[in-house]
VEXLO-105432 format. One record per residue (C-alpha): residue number from 1; residue in one letter; x, y, z. Coordinates in nm, 4 decimals. Each point is the difference from the previous one (the first is absolute). Layout:
! residues N
[NUM, 'a', [X, Y, Z]]
...
***
This chain:
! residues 70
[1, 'x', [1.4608, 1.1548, -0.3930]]
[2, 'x', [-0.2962, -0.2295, -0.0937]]
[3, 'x', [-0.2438, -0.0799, 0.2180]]
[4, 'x', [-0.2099, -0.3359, -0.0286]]
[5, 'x', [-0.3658, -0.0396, 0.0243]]
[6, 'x', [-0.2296, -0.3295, 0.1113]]
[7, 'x', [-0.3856, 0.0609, 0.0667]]
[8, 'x', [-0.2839, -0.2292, 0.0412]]
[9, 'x', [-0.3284, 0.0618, -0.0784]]
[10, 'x', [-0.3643, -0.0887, 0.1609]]
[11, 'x', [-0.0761, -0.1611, -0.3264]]
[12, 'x', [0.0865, -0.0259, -0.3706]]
[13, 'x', [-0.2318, 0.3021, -0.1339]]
[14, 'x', [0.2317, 0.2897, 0.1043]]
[15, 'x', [-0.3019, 0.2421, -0.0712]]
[16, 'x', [-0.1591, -0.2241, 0.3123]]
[17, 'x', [0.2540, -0.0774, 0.1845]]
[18, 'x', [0.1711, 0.1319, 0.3495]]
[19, 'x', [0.3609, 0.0326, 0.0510]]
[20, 'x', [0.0988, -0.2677, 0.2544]]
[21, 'x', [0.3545, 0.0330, 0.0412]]
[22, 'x', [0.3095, 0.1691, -0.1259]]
[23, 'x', [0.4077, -0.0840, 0.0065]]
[24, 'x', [0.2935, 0.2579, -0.1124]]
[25, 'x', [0.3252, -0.1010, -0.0311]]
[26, 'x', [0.2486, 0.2402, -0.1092]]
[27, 'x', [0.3910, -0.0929, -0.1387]]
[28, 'x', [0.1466, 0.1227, 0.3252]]
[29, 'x', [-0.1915, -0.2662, 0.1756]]
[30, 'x', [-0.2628, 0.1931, 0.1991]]
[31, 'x', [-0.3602, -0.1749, -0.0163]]
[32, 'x', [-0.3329, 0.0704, 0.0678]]
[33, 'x', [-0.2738, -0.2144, 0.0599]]
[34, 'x', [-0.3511, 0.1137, 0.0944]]
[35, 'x', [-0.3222, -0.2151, 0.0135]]
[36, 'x', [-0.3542, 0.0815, 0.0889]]
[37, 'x', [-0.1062, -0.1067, 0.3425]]
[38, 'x', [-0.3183, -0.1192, -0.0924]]
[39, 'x', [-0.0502, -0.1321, -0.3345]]
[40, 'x', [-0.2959, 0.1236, -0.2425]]
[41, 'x', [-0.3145, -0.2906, -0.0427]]
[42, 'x', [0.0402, -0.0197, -0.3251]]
[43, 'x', [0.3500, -0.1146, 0.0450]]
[44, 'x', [0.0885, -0.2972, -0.2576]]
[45, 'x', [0.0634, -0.3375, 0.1675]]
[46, 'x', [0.2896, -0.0461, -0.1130]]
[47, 'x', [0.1540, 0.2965, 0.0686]]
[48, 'x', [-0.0636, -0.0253, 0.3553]]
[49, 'x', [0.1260, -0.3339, 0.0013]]
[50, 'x', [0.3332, 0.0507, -0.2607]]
[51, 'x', [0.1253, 0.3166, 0.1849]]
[52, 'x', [0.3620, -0.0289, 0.0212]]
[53, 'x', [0.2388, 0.2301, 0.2038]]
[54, 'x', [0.1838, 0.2299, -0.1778]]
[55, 'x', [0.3280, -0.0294, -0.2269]]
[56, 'x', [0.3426, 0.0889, 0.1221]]
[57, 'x', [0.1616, 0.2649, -0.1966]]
[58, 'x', [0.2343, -0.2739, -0.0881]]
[59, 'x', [-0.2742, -0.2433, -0.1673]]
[60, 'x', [-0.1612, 0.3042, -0.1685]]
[61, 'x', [0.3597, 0.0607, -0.1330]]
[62, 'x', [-0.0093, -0.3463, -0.0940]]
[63, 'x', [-0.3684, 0.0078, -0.1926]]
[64, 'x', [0.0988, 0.3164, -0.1839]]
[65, 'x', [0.3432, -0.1693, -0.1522]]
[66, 'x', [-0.1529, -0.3125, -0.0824]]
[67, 'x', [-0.3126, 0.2251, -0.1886]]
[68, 'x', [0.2612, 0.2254, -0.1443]]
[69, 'x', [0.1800, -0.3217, -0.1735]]
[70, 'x', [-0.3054, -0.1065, -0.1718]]
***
C-alpha cells in the first residue's frame, strides 16, 4: 500500500525552516492531517496565506495518474 505525503514548510531554506503542517493519505483512503497550533515567526507570507486543506485520497489518486502519464 502507498502512502502519500504533503508538508509545508516555515520557509524555503529547509536547513531554516519549521515544519508547519503535514497530510497522509494512504490507497485505502485513510488520511491524516496535522498542523501546528501556533505557527513559527519566521513563517513565509505566503504560506500562511496559501494554506489549503488537505487532498482527498481520491484527488491524490488523481495527481499521481496524471504525473505518472507524463
Amino acid at each position: 500500500m502507498r502512502v502519500f505525503l504533503d508538508t509545508e514548510f516555515s520557509n524555503e531554506n529547509l536547513l531554516k525552516a519549521e515544519l508547519v503542517s503535514l497530510a497522509l493519505a494512504s490507497e485505502d483512503g485513510r488520511e491524516c492531517y496535522l498542523e501546528r497550533d501556533e505557527l513559527p515567526l519566521a513563517c513565509r507570507h505566503a504560506v500562511i496565506h496559501s494554506r489549503c486543506p488537505p487532498m482527498s485520497i481520491d484527488e491524490a489518486k488523481a495527481l499521481i495518474s496524471a504525473a505518472e502519464r507524463h
